[in-house]
N, C-alpha and C positions, 0 to 999 in steps of 0.2 A: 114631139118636135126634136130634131137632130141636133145636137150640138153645134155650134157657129164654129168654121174652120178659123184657124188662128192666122193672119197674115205671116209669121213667120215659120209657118211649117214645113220643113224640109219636102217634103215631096209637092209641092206648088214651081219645086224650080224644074220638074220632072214634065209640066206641060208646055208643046210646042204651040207655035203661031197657029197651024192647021186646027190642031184640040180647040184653042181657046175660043178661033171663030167659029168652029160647030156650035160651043158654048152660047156667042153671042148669038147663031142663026136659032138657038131653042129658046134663048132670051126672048129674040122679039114674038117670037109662036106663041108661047106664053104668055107674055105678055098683052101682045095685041086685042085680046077680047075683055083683056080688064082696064084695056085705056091704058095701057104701061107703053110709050114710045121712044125709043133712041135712035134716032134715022142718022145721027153720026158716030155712034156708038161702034169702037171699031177696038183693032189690038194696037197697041200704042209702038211707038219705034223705039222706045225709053225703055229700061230695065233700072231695079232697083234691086242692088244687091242679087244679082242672077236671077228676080223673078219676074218676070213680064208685067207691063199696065195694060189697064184695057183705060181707054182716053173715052172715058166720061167722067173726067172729073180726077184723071192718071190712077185709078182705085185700081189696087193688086188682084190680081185674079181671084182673092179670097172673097171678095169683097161682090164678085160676078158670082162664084159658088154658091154663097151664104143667099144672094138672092136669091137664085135658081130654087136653091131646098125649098125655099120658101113659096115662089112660084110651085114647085110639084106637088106642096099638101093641098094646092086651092083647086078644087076637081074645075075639070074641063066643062065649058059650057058647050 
């Protein structure tokens, strides 16, 4: 298992809106065949401290990474 990204790690403020919603479109891909849904899950208008929210819940982009890893070790069905 990977290390959990740290919500304040300097290079989190290095991704743009465009990145973060690829992010969220591998989200729901992944997600969708294990019952993982966020049909509002979007990039947030907000920044904290120069790092983007993703508005589910305003959770720092670290917090979408850290899923994701986590969604990549569950093999695809």
């Amino acid at each position: 298992m990977n290390t959990p990204i740290d919500p304040h790690d300097p290079y989190l403020r290095t991704y743009t809106e465009p990145e973060v919603t690829a992010l969220l479109c591998e989200l729901h891909e992944r997600g969708r065949p294990l019952g993982l849904r966020w049909g509002s899950v979007a990039v947030s208008e907000r920044a904290i401290d120069g790092r983007l929210l993703v508005d589910f819940g305003d959770a720092p982009v670290s917090t979408l990474l850290n899923l994701l890893n986590l969604l990549r070790e569950v093999p695809r069905q």
